[in-house]
Backbone as CSV, one residue per row, in Angstrom:
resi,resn,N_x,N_y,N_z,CA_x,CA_y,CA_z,C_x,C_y,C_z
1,UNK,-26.613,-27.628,-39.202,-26.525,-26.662,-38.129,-27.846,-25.908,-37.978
2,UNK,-28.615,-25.438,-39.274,-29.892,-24.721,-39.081,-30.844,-25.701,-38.490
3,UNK,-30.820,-26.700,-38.886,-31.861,-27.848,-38.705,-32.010,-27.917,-37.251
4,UNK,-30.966,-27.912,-36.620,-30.339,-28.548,-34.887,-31.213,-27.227,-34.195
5,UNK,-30.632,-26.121,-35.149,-31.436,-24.886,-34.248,-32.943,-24.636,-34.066
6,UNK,-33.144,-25.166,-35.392,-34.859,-24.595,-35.523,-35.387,-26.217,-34.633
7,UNK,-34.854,-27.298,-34.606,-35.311,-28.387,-33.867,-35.393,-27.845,-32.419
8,UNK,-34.345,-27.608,-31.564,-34.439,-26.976,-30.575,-35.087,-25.917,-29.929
9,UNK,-35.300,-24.751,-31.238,-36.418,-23.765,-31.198,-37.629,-24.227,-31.153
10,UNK,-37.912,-25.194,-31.848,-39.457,-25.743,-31.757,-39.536,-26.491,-30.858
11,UNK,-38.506,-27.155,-30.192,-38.831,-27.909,-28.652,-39.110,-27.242,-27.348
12,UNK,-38.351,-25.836,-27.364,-38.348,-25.092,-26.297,-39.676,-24.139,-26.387
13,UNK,-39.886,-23.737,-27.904,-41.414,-23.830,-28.141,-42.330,-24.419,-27.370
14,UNK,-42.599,-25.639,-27.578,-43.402,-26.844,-27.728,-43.298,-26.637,-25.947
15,UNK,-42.460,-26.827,-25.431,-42.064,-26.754,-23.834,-42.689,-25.582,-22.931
16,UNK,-42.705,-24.582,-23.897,-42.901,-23.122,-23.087,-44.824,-23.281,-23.096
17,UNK,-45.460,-23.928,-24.695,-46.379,-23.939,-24.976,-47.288,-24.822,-23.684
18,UNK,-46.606,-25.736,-23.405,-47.499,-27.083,-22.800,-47.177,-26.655,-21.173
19,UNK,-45.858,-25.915,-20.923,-45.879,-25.846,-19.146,-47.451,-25.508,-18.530
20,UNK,-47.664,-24.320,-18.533,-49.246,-23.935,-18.538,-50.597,-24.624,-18.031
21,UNK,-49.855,-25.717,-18.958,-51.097,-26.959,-18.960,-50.291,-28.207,-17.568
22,UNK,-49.632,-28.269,-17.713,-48.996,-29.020,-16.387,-49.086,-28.255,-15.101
23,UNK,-49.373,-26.747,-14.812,-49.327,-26.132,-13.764,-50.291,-26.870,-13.043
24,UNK,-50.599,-27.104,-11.610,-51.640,-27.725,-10.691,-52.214,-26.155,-10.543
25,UNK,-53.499,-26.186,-10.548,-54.052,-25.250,-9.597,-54.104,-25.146,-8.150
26,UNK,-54.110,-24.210,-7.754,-54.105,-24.180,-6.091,-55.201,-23.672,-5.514
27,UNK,-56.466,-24.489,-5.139,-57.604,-24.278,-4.794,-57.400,-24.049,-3.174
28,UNK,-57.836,-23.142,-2.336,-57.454,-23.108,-0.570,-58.698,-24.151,-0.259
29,UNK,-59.647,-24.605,-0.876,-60.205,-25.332,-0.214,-60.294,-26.913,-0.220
30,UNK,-59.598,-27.195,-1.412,-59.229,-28.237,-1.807,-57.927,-28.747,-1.129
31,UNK,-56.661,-27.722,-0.810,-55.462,-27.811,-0.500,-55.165,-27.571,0.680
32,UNK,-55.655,-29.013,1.842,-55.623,-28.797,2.527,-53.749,-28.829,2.903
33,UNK,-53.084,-28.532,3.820,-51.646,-28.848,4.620,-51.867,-29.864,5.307
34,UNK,-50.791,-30.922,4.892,-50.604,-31.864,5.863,-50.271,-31.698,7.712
35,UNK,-50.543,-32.463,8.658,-49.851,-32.014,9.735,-49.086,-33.146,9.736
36,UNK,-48.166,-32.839,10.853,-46.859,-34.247,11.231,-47.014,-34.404,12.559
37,UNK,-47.406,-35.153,13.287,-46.992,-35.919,14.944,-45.880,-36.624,14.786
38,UNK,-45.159,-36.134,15.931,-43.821,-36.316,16.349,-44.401,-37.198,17.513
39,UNK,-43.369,-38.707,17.977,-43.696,-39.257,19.015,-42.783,-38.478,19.997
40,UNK,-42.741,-39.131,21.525,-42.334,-38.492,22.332,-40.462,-39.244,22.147
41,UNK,-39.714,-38.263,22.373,-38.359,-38.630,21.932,-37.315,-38.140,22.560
42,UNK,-35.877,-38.148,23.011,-35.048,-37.495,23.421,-34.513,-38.289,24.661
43,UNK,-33.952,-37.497,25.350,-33.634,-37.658,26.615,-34.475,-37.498,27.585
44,UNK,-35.005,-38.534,29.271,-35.659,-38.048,29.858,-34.766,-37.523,31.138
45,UNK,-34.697,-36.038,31.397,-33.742,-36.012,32.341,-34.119,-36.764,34.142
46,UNK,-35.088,-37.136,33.634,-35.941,-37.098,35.387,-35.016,-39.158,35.271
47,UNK,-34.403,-39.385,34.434,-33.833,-40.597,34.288,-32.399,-41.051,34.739
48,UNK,-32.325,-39.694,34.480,-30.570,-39.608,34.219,-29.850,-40.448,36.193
49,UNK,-29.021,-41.329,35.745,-28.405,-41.954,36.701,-27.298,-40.481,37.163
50,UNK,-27.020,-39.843,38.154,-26.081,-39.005,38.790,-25.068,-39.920,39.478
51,UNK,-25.157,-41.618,39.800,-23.841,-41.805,40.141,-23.305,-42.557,39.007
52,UNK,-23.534,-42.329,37.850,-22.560,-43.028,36.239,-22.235,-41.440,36.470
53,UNK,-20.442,-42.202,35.439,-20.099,-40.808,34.880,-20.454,-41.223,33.428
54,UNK,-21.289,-39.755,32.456,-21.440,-40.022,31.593,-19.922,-40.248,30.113
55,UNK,-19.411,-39.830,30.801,-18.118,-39.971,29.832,-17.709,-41.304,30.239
56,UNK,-17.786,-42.181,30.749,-17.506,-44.237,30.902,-18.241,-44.339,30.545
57,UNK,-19.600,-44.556,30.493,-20.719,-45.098,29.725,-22.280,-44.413,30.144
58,UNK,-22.117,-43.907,28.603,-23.609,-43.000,28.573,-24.147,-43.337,28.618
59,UNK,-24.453,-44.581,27.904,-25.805,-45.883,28.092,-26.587,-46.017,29.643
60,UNK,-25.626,-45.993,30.398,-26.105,-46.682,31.778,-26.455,-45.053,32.337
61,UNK,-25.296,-44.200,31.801,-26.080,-42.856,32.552,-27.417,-42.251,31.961
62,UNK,-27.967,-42.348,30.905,-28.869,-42.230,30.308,-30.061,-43.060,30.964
63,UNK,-29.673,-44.492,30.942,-30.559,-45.022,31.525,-30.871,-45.951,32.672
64,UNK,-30.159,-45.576,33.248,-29.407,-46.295,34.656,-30.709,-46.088,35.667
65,UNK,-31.510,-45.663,35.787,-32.934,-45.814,36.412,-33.967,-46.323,35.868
């Protein structure tokens, strides 16, 4: 039972000791931010068919032009 404890004590030790050293530094000039482009996506309303009803088929009202 002592053994299990002081093993565990010296791991969480050993753990607390070494985090430190795993931290990354955060340089602002080094770190730059990624950006993200989004393509163009969605619905185009300038598309939309007005003689489908969209509740029979959205497909064709969506893209019925």
């Amino acid at each position: 039972m002592i053994k299990s404890i002081l093993a565990i004590g010296g791991s969480a030790l050993a753990l607390a000791l070494a985090t430190p050293a795993l931290a990354q530094e955060a340089d602002s000039a080094d770190a730059a931010m990624p950006t993200m482009s989004f393509g163009t996506w969605g619905v185009d309303p300038a598309a939309l068919d007005p003689a489908m009803d969209p509740g029979d088929d959205f497909f064709a009202y969506v893209n019925g032009k």
